[in-house]
N, C-alpha and C positions, 0 to 999 in steps of 0.2 A: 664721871671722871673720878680718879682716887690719886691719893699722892705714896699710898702706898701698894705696892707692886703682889700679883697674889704669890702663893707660896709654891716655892718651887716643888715641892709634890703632889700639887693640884691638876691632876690630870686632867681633870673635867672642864679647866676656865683656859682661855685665850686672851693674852695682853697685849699691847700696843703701849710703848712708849714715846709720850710725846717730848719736845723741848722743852727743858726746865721754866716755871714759872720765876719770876725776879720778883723781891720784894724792891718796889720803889718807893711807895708813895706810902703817907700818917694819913687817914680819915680820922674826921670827929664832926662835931657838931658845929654847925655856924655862928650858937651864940656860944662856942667856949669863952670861959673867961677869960683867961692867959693865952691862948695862941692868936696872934693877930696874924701879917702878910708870909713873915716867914715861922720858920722851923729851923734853932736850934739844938744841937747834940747836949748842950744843958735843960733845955726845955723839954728832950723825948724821954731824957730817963729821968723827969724830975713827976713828971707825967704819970697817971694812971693808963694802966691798958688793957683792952681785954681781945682776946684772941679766940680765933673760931679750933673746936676743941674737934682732932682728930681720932680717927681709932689710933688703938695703942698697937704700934708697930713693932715693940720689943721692946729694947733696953733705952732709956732715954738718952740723946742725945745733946753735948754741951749746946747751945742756943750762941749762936757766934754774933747775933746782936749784942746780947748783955755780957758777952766774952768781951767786945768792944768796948762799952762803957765799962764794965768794970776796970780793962785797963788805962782809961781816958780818969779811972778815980772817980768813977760817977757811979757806980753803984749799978747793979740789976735790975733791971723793970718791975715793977710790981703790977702781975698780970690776973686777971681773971678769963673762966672760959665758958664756952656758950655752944648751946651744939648744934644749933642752924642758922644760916646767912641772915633769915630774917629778924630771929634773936639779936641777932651781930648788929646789923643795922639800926633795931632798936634801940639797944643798949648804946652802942656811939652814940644816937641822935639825942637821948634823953638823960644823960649823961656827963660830965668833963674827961672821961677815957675816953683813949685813942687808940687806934689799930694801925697797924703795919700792914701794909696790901701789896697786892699788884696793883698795876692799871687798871687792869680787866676788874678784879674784885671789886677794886675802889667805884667804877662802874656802875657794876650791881648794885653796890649797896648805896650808892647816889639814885638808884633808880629805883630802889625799895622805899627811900624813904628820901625826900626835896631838906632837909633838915641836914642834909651833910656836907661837907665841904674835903676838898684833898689838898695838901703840899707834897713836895718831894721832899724826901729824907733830907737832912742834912749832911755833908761833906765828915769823913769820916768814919763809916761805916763799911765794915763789909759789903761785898754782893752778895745777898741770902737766894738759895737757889732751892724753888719745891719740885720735885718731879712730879711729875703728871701722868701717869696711867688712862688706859681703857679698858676695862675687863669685860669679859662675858661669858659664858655658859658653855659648855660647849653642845646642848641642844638647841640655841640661838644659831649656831654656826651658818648652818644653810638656810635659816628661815628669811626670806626674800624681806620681808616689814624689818627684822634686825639688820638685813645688810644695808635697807635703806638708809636706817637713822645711823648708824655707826660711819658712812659716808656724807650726809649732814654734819656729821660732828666733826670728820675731819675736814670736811670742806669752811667751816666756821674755826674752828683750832688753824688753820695753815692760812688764812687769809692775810696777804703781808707776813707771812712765814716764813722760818728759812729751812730747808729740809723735811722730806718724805717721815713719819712715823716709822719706827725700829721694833718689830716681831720681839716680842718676849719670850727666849726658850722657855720650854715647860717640859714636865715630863711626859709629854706624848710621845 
């Protein structure tokens, strides 16, 4: 899965767009100091955080979290980045930074590492929406082992779902 889409003169790759991922939910460590039952919109940007670090998709894009605190007069996140789940995981567990998740992610990384715990975001924040991609090859196409797992993944992605995956034009 990628959250960025391949490039529209990529004749070779075949996309699948799934429904956008939501950020809901802060992960961190069970023994953070300062966060106890709930979560705060003083306490998320007053917070350290570190984020799972994407390819670079173009031009950066404003961050409509810290677009939000900043207009609440709270200031920007102060984020660090890490470039695999399990890093991620680490680093919340061993750590007082916090991450912004889905459900799903918050998941993972509960299940990488018993040392984590989740709240839901606080009231006042935008919906953050990730896209979600499938790419593949285009000599994957026919091979019967790729069709199986790319039907595994959508039968796990759509489980409690709402709508069919949407064909990526490309320039084929």
């Amino acid at each position: 899965m990628s959250s960025v889409a391949p490039p529209e003169d990529a004749n070779d790759l075949h996309a699948e767009r799934y429904p956008d991922a939501l950020l809901t939910h802060a992960c961190f460590s069970v023994s953070h100091p300062r966060i106890g039952k709930d979560l705060s919109l003083e306490v998320l940007a007053r917070e350290p955080h570190v984020r799972l670090s994407t390819p670079d998709a173009g031009e950066a894009k404003p961050d409509p979290i810290d677009e939000a605190l900043v207009a609440a007069r709270l200031g920007p996140r102060r984020c660090a980045s890490v470039p695999t789940m399990a890093r991620w995981s680490a680093v919340i567990a061993s750590t007082d930074r916090l991450a912004l998740v889905t459900a799903h992610q918050g998941t993972v990384l509960m299940r990488l590492n018993d040392g984590l715990r989740m709240l839901p975001l606080p009231e006042g924040l935008p919906s953050v929406a990730s896209p979600r991609y499938m790419v593949w090859h285009h000599r994957t196409q026919a091979s019967a082992a790729a069709r199986w797992l790319r039907e595994r993944l959508r039968s796990f992605l759509f489980t409690g779902a709402i709508g069919p995956p949407v064909a990526v034009p490309s320039g084929r």
